[in-house]
C-alpha positions as CSV (number, residue, x, y, z in Angstrom):
1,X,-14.1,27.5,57.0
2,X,-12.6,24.8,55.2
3,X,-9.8,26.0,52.5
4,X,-9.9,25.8,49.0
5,X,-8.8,22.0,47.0
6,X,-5.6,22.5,45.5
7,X,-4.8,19.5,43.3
8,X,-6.8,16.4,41.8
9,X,-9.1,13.9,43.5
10,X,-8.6,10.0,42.9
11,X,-11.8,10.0,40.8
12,X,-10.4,12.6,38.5
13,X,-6.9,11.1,37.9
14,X,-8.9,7.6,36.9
15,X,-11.0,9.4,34.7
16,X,-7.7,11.2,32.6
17,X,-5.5,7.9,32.5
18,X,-8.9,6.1,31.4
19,X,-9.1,8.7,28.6
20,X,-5.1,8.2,28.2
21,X,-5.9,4.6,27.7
22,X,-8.6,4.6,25.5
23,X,-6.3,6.6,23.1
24,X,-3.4,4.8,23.0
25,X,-5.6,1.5,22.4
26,X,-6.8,3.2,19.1
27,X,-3.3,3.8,17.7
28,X,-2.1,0.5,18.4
29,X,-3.6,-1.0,15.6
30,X,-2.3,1.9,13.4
31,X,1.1,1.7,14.3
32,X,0.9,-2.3,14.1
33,X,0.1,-1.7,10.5
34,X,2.8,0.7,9.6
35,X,5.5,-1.8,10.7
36,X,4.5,-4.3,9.0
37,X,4.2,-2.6,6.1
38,X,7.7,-1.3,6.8
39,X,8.7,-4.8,6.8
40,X,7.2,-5.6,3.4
41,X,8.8,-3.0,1.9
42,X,12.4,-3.7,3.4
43,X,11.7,-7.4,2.3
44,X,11.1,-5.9,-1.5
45,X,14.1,-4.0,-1.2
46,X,16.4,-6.9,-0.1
47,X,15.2,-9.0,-3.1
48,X,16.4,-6.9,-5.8
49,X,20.1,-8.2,-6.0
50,X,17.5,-11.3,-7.2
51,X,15.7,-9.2,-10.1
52,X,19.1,-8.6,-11.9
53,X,19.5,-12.1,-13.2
54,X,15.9,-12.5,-14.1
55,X,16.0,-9.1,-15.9
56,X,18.8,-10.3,-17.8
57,X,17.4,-13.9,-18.7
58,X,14.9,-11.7,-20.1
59,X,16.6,-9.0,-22.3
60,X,18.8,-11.8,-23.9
61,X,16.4,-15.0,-24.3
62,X,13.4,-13.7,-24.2
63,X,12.8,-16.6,-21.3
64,X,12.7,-16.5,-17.8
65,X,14.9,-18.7,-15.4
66,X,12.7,-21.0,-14.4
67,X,14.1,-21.5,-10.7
68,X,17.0,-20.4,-8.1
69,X,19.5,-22.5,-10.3
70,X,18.4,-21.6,-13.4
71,X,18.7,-18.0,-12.5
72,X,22.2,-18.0,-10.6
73,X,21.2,-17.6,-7.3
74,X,21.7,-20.1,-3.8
75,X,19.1,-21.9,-2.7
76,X,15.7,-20.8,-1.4
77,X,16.6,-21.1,2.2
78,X,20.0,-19.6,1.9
79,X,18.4,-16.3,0.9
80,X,17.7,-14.7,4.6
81,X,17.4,-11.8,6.4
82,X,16.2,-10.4,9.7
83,X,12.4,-10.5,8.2
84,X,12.9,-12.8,5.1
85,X,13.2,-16.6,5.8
86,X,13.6,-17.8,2.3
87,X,13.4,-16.2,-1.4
88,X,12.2,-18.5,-4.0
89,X,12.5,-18.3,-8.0
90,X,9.1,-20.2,-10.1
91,X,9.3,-19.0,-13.7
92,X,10.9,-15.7,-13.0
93,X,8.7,-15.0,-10.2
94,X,9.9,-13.9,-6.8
95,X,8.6,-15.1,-3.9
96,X,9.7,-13.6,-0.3
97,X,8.1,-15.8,2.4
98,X,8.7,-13.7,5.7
99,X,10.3,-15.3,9.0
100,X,13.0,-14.8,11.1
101,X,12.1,-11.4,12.9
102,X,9.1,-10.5,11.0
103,X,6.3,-9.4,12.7
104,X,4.1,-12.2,13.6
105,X,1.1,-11.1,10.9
106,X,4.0,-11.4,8.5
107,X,5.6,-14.9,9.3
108,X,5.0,-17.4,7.4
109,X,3.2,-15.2,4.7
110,X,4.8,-15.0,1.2
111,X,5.0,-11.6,-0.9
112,X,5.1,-11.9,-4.9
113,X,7.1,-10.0,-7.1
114,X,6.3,-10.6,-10.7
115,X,8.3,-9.9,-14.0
116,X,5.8,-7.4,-16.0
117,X,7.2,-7.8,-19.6
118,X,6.1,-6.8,-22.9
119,X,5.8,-10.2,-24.8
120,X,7.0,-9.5,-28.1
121,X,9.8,-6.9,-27.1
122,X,12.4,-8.2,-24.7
123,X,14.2,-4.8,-25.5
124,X,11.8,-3.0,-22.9
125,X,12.9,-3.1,-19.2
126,X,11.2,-5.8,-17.0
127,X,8.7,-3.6,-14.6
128,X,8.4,-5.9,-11.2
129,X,4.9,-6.3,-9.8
130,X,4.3,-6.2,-6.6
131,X,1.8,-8.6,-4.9
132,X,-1.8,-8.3,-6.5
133,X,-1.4,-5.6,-8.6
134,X,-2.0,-5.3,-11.7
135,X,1.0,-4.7,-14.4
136,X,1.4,-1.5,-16.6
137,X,-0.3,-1.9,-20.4
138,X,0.6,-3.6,-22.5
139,X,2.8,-5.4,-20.3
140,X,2.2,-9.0,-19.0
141,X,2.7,-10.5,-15.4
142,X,4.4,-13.6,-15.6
143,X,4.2,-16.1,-13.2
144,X,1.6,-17.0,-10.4
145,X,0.9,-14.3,-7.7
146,X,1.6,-16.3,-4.4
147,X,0.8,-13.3,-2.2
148,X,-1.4,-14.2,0.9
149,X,-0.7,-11.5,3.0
150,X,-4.0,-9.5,4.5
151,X,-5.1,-6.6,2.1
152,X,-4.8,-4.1,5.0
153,X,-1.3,-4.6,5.3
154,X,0.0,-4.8,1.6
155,X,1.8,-1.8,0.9
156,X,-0.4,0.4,-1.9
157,X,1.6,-0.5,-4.6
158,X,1.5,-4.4,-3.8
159,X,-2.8,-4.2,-3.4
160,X,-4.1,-4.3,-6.8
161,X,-8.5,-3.3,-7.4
162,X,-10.2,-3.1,-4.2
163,X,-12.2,-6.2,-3.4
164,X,-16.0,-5.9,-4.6
């Protein structure tokens, strides 16, 4: 009489870390996606020392600084952090181009925020648009949207109507 098999064959322990494999391959691309979102939303967050002076420009001239100078800030490539490699002013636009450590769907990619204003009321409070979105009514986006980052990883805020 032979005794009973206690423990897993070869051809069973393939079979689980196939199965293991084949799992972790499908969240890859999820997770990929969350951190570079992550990253686009740590980049916004870094730029807001920037929307103070454009904010202001706003409330008291009813104008918006037309550049990095214009608004007080250094140059473009002196504003840097571990994912942003330069932060650029055009007509009291913002426009984060990602570097540095930024994921590599990221680098080289810009993000635009946008000053949403109400036109004949520099009294209201500038609401920033993110990206391809579409500002609050009766509020109008000012400046050009530079964004060219893939739909998929744009933060919901920053992703404006779906594409037809």
């Amino acid at each position: 009489m032979r005794p009973p098999h206690r423990g897993f064959t070869l051809i069973e322990m393939m079979v689980v870390l196939a199965v293991i494999a084949i799992l972790a391959l499908m969240a890859v691309p999820s997770m990929q996606g969350r951190l570079v979102r992550e990253q686009i939303v740590e980049a916004a967050r870094f730029a807001d020392f920037a929307k103070q002076p454009i904010a202001l420009a706003w409330r008291t001239t009813a104008s918006l600084p037309a550049d990095n100078a214009a608004a007080g800030l250094p140059e473009p490539n002196r504003i840097v952090s571990h994912h942003v490699a330069s932060l650029t002013v055009e007509d009291g636009a913002l426009h984060i181009v990602f570097g540095n450590q930024a994921h590599g769907a990221l680098r080289g990619k810009t993000l635009t925020l946008r000053p949403g204003v109400v036109e004949d009321a520099p009294v209201v409070p500038v609401a920033w648009v993110c990206g391809r979105a579409a500002p609050p009514e009766p509020m109008v986006a000012r400046g050009i949207d530079r964004t060219d980052i893939e739909r998929r990883f744009l933060p919901v805020n920053c992703q404006g109507p779906a594409a037809p």
